[in-house]
C-alpha positions as CSV (number, residue, x, y, z in Angstrom):
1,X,-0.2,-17.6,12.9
2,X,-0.1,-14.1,12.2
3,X,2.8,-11.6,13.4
4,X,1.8,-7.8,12.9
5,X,4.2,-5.3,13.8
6,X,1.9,-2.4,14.6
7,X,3.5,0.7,14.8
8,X,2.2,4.3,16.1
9,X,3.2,6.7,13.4
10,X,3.0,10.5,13.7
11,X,-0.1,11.3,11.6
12,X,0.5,12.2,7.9
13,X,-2.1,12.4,5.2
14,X,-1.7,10.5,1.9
15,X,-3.5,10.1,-1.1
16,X,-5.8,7.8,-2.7
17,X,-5.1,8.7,-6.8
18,X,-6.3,8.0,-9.6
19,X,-3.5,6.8,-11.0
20,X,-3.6,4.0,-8.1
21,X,-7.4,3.5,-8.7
22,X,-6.6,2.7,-11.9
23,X,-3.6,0.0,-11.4
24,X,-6.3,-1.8,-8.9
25,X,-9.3,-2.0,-11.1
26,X,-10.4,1.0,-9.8
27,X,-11.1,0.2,-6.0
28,X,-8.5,0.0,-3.0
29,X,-9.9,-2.3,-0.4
30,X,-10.3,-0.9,3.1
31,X,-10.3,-4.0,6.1
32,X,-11.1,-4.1,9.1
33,X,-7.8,-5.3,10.3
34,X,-4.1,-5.6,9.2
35,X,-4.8,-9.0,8.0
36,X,-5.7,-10.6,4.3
37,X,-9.5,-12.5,4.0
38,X,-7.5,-15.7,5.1
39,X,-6.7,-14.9,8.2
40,X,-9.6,-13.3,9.2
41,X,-10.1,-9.7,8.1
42,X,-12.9,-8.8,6.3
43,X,-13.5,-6.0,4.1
44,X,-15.6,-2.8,6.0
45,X,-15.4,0.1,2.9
46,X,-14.4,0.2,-0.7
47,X,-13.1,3.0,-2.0
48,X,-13.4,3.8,-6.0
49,X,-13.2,8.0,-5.9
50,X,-9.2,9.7,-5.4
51,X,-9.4,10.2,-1.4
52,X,-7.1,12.3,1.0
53,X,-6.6,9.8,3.7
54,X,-4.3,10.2,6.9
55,X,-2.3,7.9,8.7
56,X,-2.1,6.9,11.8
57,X,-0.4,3.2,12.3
58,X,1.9,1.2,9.7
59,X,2.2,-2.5,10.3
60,X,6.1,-3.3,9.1
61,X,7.2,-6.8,7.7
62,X,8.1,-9.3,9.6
63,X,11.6,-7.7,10.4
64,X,10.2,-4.1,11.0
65,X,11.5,-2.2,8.3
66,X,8.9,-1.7,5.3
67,X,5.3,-0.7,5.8
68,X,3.0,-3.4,4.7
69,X,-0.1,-1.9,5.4
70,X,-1.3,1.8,7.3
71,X,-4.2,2.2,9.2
72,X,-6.0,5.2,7.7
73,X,-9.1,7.9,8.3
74,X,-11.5,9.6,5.8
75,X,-14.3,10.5,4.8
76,X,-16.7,11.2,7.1
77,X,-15.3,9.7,10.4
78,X,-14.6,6.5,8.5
79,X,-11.2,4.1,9.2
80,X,-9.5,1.0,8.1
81,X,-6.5,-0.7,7.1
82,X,-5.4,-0.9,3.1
83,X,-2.2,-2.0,1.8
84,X,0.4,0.5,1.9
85,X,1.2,0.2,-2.0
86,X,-2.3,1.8,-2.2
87,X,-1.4,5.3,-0.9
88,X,0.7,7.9,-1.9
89,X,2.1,9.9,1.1
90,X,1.6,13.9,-0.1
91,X,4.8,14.8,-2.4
92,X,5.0,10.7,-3.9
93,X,1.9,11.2,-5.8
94,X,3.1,10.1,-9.3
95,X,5.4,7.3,-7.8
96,X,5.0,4.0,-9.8
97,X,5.1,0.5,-7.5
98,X,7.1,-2.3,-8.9
């Protein structure tokens, strides 16, 4: 069963380094839904390129406190979900993940 914990955020933009490219083989993922290839999403873009993306929606854990994922535009009209690790919100850019 899955449990997302969509939440309407007020729209930010955030970035897609290189630095983040570079920690994930070079490509972020972009789905289709909040939800892994197991239960059910499936995989609509792939970006390899630093992108300026901006944010609309954050799904939260399972207790509504940490953004797991954030539902992003770009490009040229284009929009997904990608796992929050994957951005840097404008002013984090050199911030390292654990």
């Amino acid at each position: 069963m899955v449990m997302e914990k969509i939440e309407h955020v007020q729209e930010y933009t955030a970035l897609i380094t290189q630095e983040i490219l570079d920690r994930y083989d070079g490509v972020v993922r972009v789905w289709d839904t909040p939800r892994s290839a197991i239960d059910g999403g499936q995989v609509v873009d792939k970006i390899s390129q630093p992108t300026a993306v901006v944010v609309s929606e954050e799904e939260k854990d399972l207790y509504g406190s940490l953004p797991q994922r954030a539902k992003v535009r770009y490009g040229d009209g284009k929009e997904g979900w990608v796992l929050y690790q994957m951005i840097a919100k404008m002013g984090e850019e050199s911030r390292t993940s654990p």
